[in-house]
PDB file as gemmi writes it, atoms N, CA and C in Angstrom:
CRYST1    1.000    1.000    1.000  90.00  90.00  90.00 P 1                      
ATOM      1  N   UNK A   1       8.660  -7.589 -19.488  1.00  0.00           N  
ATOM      2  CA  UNK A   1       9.442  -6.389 -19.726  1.00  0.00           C  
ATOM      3  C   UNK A   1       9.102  -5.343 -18.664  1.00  0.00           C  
ATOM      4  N   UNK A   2      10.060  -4.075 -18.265  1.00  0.00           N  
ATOM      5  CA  UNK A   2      10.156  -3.562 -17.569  1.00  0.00           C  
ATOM      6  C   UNK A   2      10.747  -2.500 -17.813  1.00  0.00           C  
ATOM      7  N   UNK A   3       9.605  -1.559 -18.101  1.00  0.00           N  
ATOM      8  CA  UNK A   3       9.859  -0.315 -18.924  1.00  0.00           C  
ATOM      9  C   UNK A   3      10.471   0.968 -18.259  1.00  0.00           C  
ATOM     10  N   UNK A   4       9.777   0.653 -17.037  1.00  0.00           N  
ATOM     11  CA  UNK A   4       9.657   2.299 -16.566  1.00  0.00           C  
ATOM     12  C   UNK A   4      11.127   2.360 -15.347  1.00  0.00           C  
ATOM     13  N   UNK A   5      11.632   2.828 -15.798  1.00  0.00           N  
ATOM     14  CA  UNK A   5      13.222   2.331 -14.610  1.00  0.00           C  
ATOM     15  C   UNK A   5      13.134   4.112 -13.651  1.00  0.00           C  
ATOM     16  N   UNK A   6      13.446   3.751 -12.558  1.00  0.00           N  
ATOM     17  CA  UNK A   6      13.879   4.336 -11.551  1.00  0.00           C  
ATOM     18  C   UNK A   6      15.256   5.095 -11.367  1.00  0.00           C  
ATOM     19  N   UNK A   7      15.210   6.753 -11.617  1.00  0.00           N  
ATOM     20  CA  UNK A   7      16.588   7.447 -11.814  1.00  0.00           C  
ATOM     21  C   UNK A   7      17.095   7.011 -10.778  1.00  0.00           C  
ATOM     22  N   UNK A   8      16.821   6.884  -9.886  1.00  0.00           N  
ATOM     23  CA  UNK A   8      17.583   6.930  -8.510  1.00  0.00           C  
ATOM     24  C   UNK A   8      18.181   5.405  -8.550  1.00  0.00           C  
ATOM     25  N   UNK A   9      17.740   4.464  -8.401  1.00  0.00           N  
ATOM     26  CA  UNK A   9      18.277   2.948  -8.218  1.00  0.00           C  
ATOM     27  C   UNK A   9      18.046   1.962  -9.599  1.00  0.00           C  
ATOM     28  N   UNK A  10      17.598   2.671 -10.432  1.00  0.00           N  
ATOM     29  CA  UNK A  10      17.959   2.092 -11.713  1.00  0.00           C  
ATOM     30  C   UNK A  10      16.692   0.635 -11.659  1.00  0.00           C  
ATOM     31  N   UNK A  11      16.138   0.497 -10.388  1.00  0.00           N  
ATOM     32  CA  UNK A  11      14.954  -0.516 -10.555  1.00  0.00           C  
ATOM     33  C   UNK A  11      13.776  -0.633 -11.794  1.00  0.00           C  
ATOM     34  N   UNK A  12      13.645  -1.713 -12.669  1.00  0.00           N  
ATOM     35  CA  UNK A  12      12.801  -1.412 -13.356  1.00  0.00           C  
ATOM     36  C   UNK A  12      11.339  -1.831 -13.158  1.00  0.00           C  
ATOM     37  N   UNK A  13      10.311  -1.101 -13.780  1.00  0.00           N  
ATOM     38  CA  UNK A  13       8.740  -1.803 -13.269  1.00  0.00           C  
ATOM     39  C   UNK A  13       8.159  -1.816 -14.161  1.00  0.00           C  
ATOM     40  N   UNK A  14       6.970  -2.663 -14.253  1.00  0.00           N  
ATOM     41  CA  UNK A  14       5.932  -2.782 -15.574  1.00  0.00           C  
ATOM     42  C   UNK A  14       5.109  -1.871 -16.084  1.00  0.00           C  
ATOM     43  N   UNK A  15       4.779  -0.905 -14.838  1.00  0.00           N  
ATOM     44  CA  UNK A  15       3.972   0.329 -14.748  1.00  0.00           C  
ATOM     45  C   UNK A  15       4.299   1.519 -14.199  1.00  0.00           C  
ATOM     46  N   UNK A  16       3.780   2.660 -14.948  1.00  0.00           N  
ATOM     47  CA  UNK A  16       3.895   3.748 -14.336  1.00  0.00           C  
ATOM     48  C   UNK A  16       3.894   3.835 -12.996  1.00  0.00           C  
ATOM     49  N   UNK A  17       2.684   3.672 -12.617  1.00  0.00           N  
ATOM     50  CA  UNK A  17       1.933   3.706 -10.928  1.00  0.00           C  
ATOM     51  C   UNK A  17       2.849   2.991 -10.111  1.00  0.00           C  
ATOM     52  N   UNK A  18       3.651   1.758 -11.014  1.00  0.00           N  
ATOM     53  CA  UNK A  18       4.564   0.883  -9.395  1.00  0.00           C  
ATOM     54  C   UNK A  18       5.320   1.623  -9.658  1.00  0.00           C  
ATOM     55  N   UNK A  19       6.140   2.588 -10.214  1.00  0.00           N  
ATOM     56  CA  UNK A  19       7.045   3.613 -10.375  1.00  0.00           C  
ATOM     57  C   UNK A  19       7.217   4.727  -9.358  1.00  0.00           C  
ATOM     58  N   UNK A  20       5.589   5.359  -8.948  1.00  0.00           N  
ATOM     59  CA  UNK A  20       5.462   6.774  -8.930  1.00  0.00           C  
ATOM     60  C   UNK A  20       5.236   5.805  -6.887  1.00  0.00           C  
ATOM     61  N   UNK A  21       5.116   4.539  -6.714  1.00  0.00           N  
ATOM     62  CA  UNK A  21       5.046   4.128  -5.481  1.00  0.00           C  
ATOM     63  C   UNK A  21       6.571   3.515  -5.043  1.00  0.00           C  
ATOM     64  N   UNK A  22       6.933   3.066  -6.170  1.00  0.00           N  
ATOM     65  CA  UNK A  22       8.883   2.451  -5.511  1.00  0.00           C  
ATOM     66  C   UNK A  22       9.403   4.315  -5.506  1.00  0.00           C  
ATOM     67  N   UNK A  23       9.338   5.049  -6.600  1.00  0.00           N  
ATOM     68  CA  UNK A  23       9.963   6.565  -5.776  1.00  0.00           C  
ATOM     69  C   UNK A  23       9.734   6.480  -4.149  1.00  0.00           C  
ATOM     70  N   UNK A  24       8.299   6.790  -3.662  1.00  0.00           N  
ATOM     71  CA  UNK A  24       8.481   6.719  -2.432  1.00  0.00           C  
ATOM     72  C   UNK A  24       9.412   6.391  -1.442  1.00  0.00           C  
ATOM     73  N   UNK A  25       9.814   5.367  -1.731  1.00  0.00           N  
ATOM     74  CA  UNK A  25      10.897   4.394  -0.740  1.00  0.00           C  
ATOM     75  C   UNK A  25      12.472   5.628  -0.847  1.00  0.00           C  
ATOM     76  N   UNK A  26      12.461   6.216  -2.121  1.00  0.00           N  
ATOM     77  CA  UNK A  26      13.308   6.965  -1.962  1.00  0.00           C  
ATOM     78  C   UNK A  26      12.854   8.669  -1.229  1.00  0.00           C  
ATOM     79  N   UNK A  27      11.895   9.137  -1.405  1.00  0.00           N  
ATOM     80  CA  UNK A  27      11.503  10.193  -0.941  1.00  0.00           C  
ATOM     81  C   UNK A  27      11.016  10.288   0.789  1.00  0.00           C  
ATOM     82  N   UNK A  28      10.403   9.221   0.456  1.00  0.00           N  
ATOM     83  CA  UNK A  28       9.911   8.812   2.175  1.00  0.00           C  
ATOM     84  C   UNK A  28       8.492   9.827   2.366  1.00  0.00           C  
ATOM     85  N   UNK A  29       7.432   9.782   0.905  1.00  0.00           N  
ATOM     86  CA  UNK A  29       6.164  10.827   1.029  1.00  0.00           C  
ATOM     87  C   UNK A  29       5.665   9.120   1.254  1.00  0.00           C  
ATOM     88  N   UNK A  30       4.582   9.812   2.247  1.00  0.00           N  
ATOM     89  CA  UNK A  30       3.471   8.764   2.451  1.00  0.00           C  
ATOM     90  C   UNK A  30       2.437   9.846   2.659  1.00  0.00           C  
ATOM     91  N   UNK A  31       1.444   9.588   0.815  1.00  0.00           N  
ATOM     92  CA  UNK A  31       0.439  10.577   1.149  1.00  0.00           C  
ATOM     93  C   UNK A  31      -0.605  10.240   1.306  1.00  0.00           C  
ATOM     94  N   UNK A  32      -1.058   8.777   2.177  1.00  0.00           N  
ATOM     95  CA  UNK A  32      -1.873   8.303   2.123  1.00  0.00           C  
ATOM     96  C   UNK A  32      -2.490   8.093   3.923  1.00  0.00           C  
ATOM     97  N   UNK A  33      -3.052   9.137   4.698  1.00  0.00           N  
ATOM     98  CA  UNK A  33      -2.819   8.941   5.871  1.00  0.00           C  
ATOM     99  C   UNK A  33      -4.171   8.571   7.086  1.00  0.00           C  
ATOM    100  N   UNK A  34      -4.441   7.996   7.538  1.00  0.00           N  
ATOM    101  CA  UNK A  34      -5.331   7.723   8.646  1.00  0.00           C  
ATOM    102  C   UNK A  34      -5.919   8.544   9.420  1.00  0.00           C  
ATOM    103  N   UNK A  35      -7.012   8.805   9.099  1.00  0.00           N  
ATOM    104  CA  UNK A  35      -7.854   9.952  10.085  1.00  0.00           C  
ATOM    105  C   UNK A  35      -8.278   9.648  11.472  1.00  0.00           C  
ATOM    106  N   UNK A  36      -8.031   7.877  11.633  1.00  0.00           N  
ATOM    107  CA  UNK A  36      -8.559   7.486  13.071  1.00  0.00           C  
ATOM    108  C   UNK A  36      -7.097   8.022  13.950  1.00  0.00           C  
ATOM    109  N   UNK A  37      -5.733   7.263  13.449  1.00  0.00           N  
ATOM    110  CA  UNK A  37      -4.444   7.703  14.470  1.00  0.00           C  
ATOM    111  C   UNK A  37      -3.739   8.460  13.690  1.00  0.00           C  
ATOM    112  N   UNK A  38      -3.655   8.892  12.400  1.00  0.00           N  
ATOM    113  CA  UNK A  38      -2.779   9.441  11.937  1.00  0.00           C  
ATOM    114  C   UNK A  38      -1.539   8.655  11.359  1.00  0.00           C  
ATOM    115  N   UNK A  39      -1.844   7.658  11.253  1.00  0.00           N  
ATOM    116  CA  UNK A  39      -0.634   6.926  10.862  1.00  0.00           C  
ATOM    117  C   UNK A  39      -0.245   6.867   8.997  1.00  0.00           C  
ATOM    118  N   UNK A  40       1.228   7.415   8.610  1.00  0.00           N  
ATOM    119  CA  UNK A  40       0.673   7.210   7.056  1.00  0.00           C  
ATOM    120  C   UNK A  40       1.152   6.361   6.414  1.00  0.00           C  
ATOM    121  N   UNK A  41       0.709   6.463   5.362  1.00  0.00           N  
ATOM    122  CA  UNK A  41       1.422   5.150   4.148  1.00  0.00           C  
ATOM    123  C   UNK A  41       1.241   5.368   2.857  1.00  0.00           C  
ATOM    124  N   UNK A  42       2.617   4.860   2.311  1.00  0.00           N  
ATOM    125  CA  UNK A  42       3.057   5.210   0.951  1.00  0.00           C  
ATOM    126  C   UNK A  42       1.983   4.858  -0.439  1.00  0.00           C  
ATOM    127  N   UNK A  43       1.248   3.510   0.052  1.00  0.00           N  
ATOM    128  CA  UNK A  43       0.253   3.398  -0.907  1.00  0.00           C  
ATOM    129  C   UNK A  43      -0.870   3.246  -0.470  1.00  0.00           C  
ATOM    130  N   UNK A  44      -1.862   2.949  -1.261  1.00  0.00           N  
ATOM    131  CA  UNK A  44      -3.477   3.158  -0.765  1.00  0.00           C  
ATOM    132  C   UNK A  44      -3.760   1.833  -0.358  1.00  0.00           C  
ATOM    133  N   UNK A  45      -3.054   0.604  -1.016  1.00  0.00           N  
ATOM    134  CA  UNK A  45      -3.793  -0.664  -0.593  1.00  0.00           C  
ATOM    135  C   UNK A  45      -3.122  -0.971   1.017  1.00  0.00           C  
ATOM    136  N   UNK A  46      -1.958  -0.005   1.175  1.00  0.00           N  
ATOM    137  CA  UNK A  46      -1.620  -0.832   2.986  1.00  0.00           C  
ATOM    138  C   UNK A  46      -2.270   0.306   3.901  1.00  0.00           C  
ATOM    139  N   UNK A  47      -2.728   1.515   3.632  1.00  0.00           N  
ATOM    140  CA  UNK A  47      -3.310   2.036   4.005  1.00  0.00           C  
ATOM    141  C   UNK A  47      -5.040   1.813   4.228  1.00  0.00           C  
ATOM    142  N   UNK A  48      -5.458   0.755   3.298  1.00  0.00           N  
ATOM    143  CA  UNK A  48      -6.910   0.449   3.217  1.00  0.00           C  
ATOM    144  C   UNK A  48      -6.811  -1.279   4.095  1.00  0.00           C  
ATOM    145  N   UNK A  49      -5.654  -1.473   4.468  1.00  0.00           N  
ATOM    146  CA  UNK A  49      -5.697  -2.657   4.654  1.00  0.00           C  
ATOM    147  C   UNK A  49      -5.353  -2.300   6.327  1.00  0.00           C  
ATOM    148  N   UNK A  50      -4.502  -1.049   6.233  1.00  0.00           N  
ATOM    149  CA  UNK A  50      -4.917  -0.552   8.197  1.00  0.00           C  
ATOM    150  C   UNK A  50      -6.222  -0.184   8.430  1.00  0.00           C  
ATOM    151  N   UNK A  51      -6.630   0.460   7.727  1.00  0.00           N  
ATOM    152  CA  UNK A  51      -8.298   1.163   7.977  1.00  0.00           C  
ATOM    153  C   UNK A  51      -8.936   0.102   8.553  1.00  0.00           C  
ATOM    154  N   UNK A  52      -8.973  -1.382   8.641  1.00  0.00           N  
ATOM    155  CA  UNK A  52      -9.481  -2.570   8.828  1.00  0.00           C  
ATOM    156  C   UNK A  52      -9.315  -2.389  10.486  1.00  0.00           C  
ATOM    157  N   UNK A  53      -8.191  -2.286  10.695  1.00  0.00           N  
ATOM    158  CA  UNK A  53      -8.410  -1.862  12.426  1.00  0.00           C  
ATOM    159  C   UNK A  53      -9.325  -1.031  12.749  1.00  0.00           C  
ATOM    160  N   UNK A  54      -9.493  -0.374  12.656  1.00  0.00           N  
ATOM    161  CA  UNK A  54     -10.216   0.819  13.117  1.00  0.00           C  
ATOM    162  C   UNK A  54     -11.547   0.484  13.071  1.00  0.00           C  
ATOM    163  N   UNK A  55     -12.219  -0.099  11.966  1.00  0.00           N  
ATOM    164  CA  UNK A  55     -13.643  -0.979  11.797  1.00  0.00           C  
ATOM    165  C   UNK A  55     -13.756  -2.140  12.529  1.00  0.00           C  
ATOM    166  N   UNK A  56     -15.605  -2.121  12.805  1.00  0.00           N  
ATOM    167  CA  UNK A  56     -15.527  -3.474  13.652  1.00  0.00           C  
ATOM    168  C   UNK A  56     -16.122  -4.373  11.918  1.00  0.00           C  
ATOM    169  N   UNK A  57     -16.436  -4.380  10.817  1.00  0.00           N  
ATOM    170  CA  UNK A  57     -16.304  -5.126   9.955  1.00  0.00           C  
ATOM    171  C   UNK A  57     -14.921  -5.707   9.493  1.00  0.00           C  
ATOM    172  N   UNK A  58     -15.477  -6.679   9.069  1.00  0.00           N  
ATOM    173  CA  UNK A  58     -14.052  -7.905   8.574  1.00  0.00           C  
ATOM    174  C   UNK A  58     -15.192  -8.649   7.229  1.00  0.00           C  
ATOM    175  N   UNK A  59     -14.846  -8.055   6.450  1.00  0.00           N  
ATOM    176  CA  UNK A  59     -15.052  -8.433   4.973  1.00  0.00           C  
ATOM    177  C   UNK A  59     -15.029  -9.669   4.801  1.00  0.00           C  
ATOM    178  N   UNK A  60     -13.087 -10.339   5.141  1.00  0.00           N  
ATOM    179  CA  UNK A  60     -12.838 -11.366   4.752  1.00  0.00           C  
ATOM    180  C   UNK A  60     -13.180 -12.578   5.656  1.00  0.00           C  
ATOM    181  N   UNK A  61     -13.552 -13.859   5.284  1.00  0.00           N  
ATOM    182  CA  UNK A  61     -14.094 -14.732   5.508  1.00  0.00           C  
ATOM    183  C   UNK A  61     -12.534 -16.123   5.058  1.00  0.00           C  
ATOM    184  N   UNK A  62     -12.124 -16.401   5.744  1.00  0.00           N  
ATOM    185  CA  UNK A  62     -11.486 -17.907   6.037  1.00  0.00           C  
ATOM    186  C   UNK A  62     -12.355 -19.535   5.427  1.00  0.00           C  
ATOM    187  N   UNK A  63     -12.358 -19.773   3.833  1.00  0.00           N  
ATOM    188  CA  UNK A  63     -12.839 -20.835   3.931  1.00  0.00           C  
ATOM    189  C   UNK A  63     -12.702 -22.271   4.743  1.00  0.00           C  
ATOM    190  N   UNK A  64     -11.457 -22.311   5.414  1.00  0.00           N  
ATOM    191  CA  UNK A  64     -10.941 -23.383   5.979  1.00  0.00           C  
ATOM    192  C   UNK A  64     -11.628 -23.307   7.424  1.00  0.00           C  
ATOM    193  N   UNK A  65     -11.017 -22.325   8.168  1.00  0.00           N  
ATOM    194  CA  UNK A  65     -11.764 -22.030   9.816  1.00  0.00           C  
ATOM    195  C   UNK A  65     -12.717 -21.647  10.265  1.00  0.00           C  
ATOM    196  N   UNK A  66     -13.023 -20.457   8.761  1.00  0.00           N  
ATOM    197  CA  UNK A  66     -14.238 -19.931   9.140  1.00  0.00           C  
ATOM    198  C   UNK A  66     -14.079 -18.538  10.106  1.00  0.00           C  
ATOM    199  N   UNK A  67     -13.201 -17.891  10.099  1.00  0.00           N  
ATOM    200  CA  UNK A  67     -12.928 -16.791  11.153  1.00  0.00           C  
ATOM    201  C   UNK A  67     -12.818 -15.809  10.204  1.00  0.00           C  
ATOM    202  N   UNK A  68     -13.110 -14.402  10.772  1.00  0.00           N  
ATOM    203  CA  UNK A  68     -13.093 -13.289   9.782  1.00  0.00           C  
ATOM    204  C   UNK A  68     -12.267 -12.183  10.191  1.00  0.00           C  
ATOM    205  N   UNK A  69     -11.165 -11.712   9.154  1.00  0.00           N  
ATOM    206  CA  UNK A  69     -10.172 -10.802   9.293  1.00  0.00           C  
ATOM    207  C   UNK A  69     -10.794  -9.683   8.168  1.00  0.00           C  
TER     208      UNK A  69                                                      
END                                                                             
Protein backbone atom coordinates (compact mmCIF):
# COMPACT_ATOMS: atom_id res chain seq x y z
CA UNK A 1 0.00 0.00 0.00
CA UNK A 2 0.78 3.46 -0.77
CA UNK A 3 -0.43 5.96 1.40
CA UNK A 4 1.14 9.11 1.10
CA UNK A 5 0.24 10.47 -2.62
CA UNK A 6 1.83 13.45 -4.17
CA UNK A 7 -0.53 16.76 -4.88
CA UNK A 8 1.33 17.55 -7.72
CA UNK A 9 1.58 14.10 -9.82
CA UNK A 10 -0.70 12.11 -7.85
CA UNK A 11 2.46 9.49 -7.28
CA UNK A 12 1.91 7.33 -4.39
CA UNK A 13 4.69 6.21 -1.63
CA UNK A 14 4.95 4.01 1.41
CA UNK A 15 6.47 6.78 3.47
CA UNK A 16 6.41 10.06 4.51
CA UNK A 17 10.24 10.75 3.92
CA UNK A 18 9.99 9.14 0.10
CA UNK A 19 7.29 11.83 -0.15
CA UNK A 20 9.02 14.92 1.28
CA UNK A 21 12.18 13.51 -1.38
CA UNK A 22 9.84 12.70 -4.75
CA UNK A 23 8.42 16.63 -3.91
CA UNK A 24 11.86 17.57 -4.74
CA UNK A 25 11.81 16.44 -8.32
CA UNK A 26 9.00 18.89 -8.43
CA UNK A 27 10.55 21.86 -6.56
CA UNK A 28 14.08 21.28 -7.73
CA UNK A 29 15.45 22.05 -3.61
CA UNK A 30 18.53 20.08 -3.22
CA UNK A 31 19.34 20.75 0.39
CA UNK A 32 21.87 18.51 0.69
CA UNK A 33 25.19 20.14 -0.59
CA UNK A 34 29.06 19.42 -0.82
CA UNK A 35 31.51 21.47 0.97
CA UNK A 36 34.50 20.02 -1.15
CA UNK A 37 32.80 21.47 -4.89
CA UNK A 38 29.61 22.58 -3.99
CA UNK A 39 27.71 20.32 -5.82
CA UNK A 40 23.99 19.60 -4.44
CA UNK A 41 21.59 16.89 -4.02
CA UNK A 42 18.13 16.22 -3.32
CA UNK A 43 18.82 13.40 -0.84
CA UNK A 44 21.41 12.50 1.71
CA UNK A 45 22.22 8.95 0.47
CA UNK A 46 23.46 10.38 -3.27
CA UNK A 47 24.98 13.04 -1.61
CA UNK A 48 26.96 10.62 0.90
CA UNK A 49 27.61 8.45 -1.94
CA UNK A 50 29.47 11.70 -3.82
CA UNK A 51 31.32 12.56 -0.62
CA UNK A 52 33.19 9.15 -1.60
CA UNK A 53 35.07 11.18 -4.23
CA UNK A 54 36.44 13.54 -2.36
CA UNK A 55 37.94 10.78 0.26
CA UNK A 56 40.87 8.71 -0.35
CA UNK A 57 38.84 5.83 1.79
CA UNK A 58 36.67 3.24 -0.04
CA UNK A 59 34.72 1.39 2.61
CA UNK A 60 33.46 -0.97 0.08
CA UNK A 61 35.26 -4.08 -0.65
CA UNK A 62 34.32 -6.34 -4.00
CA UNK A 63 34.01 -10.00 -2.83
CA UNK A 64 34.60 -11.32 -6.32
CA UNK A 65 37.82 -8.98 -7.48
CA UNK A 66 38.69 -7.74 -4.54
CA UNK A 67 38.94 -3.92 -5.55
CA UNK A 68 37.60 -1.16 -3.37
CA UNK A 69 35.00 1.55 -4.31
Amino acid sequence: EKPHKCPKCNKGVRWSSDLIKHQRTHTGEKPHSCLECGKSFRDFSAFTQHHQTHVAEKPCVCFQCGNCF
